[in-house]
C-alpha positions as CSV (number, residue, x, y, z in Angstrom):
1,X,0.0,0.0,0.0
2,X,1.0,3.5,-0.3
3,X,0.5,6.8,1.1
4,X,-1.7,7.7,-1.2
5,X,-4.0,5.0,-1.4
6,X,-4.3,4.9,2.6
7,X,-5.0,8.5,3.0
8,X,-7.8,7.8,-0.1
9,X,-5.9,10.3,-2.9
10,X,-5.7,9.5,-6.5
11,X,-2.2,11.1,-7.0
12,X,0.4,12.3,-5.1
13,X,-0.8,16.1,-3.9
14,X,2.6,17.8,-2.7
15,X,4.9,17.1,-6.0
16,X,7.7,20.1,-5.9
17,X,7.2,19.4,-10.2
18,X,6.1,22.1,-12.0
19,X,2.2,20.8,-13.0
20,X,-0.3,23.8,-13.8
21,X,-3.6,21.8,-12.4
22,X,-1.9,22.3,-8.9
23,X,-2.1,26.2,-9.7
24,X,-3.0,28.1,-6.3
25,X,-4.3,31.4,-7.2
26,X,-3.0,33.6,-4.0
27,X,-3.4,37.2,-3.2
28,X,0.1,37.9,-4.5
29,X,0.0,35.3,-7.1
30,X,-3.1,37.3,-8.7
31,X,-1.4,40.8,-8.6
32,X,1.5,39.7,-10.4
33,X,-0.4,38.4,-12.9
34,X,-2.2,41.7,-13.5
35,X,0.7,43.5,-12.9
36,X,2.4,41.5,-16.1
37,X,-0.6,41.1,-18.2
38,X,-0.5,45.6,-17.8
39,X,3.5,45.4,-19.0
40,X,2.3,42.9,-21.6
41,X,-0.8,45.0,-22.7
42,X,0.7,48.1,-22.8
43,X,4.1,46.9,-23.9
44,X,6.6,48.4,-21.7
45,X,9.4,47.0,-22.7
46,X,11.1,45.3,-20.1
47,X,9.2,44.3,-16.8
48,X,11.3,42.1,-13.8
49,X,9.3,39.8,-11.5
50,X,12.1,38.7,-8.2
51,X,10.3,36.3,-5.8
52,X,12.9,34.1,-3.5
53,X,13.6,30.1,-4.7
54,X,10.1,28.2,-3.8
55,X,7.7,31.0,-3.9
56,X,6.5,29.6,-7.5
57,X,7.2,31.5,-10.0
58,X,7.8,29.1,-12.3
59,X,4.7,27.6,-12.1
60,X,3.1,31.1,-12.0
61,X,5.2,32.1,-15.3
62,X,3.6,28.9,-17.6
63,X,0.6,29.5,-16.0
64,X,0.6,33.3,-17.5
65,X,1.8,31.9,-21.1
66,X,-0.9,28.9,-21.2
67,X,-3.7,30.1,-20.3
68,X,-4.0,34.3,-20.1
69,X,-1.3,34.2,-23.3
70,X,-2.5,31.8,-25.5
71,X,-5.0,34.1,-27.6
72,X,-2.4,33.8,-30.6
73,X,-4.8,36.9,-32.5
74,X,-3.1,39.1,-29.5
75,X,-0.3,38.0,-28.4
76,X,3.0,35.9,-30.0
77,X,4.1,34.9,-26.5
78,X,7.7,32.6,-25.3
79,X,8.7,31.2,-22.4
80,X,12.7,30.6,-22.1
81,X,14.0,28.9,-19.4
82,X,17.6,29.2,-18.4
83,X,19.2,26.4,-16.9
84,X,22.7,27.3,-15.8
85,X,24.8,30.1,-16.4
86,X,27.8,29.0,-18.8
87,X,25.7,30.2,-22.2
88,X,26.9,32.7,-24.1
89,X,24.7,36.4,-25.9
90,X,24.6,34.1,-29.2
91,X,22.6,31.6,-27.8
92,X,20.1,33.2,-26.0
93,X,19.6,35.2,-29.0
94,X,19.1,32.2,-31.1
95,X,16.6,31.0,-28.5
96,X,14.6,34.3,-28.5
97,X,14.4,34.2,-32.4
98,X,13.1,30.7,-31.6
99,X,10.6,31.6,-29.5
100,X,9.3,34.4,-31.6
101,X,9.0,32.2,-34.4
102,X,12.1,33.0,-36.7
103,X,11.9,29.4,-38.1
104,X,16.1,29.0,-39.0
105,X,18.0,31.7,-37.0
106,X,21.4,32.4,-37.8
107,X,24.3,31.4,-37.0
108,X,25.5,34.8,-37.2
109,X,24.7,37.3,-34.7
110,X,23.8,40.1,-36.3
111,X,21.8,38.2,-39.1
112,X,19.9,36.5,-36.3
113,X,19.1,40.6,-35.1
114,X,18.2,41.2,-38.2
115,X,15.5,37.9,-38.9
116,X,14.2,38.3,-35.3
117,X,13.3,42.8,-36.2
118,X,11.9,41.4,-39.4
119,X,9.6,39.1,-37.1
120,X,8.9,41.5,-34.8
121,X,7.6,44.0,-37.4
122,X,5.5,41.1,-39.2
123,X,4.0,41.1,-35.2
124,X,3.4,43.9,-35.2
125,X,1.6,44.7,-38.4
126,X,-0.6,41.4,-37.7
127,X,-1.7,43.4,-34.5
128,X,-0.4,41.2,-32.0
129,X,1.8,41.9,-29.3
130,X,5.5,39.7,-28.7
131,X,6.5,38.8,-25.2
132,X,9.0,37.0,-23.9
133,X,9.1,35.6,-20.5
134,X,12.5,34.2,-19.3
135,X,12.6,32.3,-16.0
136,X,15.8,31.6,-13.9
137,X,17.0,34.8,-15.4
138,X,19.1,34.9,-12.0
139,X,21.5,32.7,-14.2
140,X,22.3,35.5,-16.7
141,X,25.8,36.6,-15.1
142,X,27.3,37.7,-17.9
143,X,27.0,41.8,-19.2
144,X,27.1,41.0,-22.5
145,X,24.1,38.8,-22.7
146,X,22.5,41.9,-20.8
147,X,23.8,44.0,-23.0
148,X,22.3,41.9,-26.5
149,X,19.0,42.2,-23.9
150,X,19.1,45.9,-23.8
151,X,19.7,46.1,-27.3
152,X,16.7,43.7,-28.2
153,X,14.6,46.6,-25.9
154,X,15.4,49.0,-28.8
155,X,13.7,47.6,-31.8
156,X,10.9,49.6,-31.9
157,X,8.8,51.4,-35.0
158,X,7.7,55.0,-33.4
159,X,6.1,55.3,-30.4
160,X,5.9,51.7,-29.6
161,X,8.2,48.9,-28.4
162,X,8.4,45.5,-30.4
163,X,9.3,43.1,-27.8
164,X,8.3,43.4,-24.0
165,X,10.5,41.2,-22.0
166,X,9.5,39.8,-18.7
167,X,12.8,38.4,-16.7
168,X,11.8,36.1,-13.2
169,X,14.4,35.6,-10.9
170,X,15.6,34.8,-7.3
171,X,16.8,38.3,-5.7
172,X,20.6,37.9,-7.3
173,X,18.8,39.2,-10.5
174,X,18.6,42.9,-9.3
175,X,22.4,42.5,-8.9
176,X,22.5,41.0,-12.3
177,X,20.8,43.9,-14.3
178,X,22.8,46.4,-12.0
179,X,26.3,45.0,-14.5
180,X,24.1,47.1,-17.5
181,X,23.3,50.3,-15.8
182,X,21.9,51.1,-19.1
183,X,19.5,48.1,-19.1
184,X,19.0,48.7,-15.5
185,X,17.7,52.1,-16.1
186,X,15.6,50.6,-18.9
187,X,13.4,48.7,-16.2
188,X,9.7,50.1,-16.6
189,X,8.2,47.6,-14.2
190,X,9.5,45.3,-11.0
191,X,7.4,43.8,-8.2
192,X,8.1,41.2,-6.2
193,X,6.0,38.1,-5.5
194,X,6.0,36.8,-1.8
195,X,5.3,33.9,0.1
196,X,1.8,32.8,1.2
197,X,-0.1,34.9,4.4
198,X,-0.9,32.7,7.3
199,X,-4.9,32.2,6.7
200,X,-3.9,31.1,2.7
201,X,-1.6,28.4,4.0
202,X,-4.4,26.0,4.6
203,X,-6.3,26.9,1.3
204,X,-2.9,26.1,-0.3
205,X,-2.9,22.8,1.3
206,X,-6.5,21.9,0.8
207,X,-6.6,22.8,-2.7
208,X,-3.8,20.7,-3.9
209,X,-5.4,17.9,-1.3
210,X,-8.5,18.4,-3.3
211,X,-7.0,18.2,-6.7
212,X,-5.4,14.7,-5.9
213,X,-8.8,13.5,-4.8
214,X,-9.1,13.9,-1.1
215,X,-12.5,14.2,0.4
216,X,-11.7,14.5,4.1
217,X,-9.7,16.3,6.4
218,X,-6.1,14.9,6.8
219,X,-4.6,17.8,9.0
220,X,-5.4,18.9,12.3
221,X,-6.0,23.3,12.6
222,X,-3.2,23.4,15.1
223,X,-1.0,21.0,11.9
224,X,-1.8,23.8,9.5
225,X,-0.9,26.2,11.9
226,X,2.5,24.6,12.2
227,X,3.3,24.2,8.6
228,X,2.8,27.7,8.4
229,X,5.3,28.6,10.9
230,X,8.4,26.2,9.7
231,X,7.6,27.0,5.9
232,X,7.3,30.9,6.9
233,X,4.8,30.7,3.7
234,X,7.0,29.1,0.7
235,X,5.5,27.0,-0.9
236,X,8.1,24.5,-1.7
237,X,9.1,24.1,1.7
238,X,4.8,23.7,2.7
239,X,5.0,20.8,-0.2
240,X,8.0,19.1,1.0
241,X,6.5,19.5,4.5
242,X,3.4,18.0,3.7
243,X,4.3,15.2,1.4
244,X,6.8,13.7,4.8
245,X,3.4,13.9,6.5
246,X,1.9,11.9,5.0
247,X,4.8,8.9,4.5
248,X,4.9,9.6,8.3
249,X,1.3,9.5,9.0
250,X,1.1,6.6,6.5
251,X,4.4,4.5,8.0
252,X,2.2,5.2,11.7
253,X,-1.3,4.4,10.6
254,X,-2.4,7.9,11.7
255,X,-5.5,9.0,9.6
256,X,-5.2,12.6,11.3
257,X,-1.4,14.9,11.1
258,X,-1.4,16.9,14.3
259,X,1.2,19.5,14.8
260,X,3.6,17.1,17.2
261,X,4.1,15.0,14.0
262,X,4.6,18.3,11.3
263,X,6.8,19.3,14.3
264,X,9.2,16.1,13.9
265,X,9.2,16.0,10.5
266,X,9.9,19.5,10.2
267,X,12.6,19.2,12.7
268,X,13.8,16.0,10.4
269,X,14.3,18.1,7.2
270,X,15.6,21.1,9.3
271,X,13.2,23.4,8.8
């Protein structure tokens, strides 16, 4: 038997994987979305979303591009993720012309400039609106892939930007931008996205608990109360939390987490 089947869920509920149906639409989660749907909309360029590692961005940033992106009559919209850090301006800029829909890009720099403006204006005179969205951007260290960045930002037609560019990173990435003080300056929009409040903790925790099928109550109020204070609101930390939990509650035949049992597993993970 597992965990799952004894606590009666069809699926695992607390995966750290990035899976949109888990989606939990928090106060903070909802103003960042309006607040990049507005640099979107009104295309300002280049907009910067920092949230800390866990707070979900990632899974906030495909939620953005699948489902309040995919008009393709408005919008031409990319989602780049980096990886690590050793890549070079020449790749990324391949990538973007990817994303855009340049369908061979170059192998030369400035021809790949030149096929991704030509996209851009065909964008643009379909009425639509480009917009990239790179996550981990944190992992751009190097100023001359901030400096190709800035000088994406200037292919424009008058009065109006081309390409509105969306960068999601951990804190580092303020540090980052500050290499370009010209692309730094060029910043129109930056918010930051925080962890959950207290009282959404247990609609966190419910909601993915409902998703994977569960249709009673698995943690005590004083449990929920608990999570809240050892995952200070993240929610990769509140997943990881409550996914020992239940292999706890499951390896003890408890039905019911109380907060003595988050309190040893949290004290087990060191958090």
């Amino acid at each position: 038997m597992t965990y799952e089947e004894f606590f009666g869920l069809t699926e695992q509920p607390f995966s750290n994987a990035v899976d949109e149906k888990f989606y939990f639409k928090s106060e903070q989660h909802e103003k960042a979305t309006i607040r990049m749907i507005h640099a979107i909309d009104t295309m300002k360029g280049l907009a910067v979303m920092i949230g800390e590692s866990g707070i979900g961005k990632s899974l906030l940033a495909r939620k953005i591009v699948i489902d309040e992106l995919d008009d393709m009559d408005i919008y031409e919209a990319g989602l780049l993720i980096v990886v690590h850090t050793d890549i070079t301006a020449d790749w990324i800029l391949k990538k973007i012309a990817l994303q855009m829909g340049v369908e061979e890009p170059s192998d030369n720099k400035l021809m790949i400039i030149k096929q991704l403006f030509e996209r851009l204006i065909e964008i643009h005179e379909e009425g639509r609106k480009a917009v990239l969205l790179i996550d981990e951007a944190n992992m751009l260290k190097k100023k001359e892939i901030m400096e190709e960045l800035r000088g994406l930002l200037n292919l424009e037609v008058p009065g109006k930007k081309l390409l509105t560019i969306i960068l999601i990173g951990i804190p580092e990435l303020e540090g980052n931008l500050k290499s370009d003080p010209a692309l730094a300056q060029r910043v129109a929009l930056k918010f930051v996205l925080g962890a959950l409040k207290k009282e959404e903790v247990k609609k966190y925790i419910t909601h993915r608990l409902t998703i994977a099928g569960c249709t009673k109550e698995i943690f005590t109020p004083d449990a929920y109360e608990n999570i809240f204070t050892h995952s200070k609101g993240i929610p990769r930390i509140i997943n990881t939390i409550c996914d020992n939990c239940l292999l706890e509650g499951f390896l003890l035949k408890k039905q019911l987490i109380d907060a003595q049992l988050v309190e040893d597993v949290a004290i087990g993970l060191g958090v």
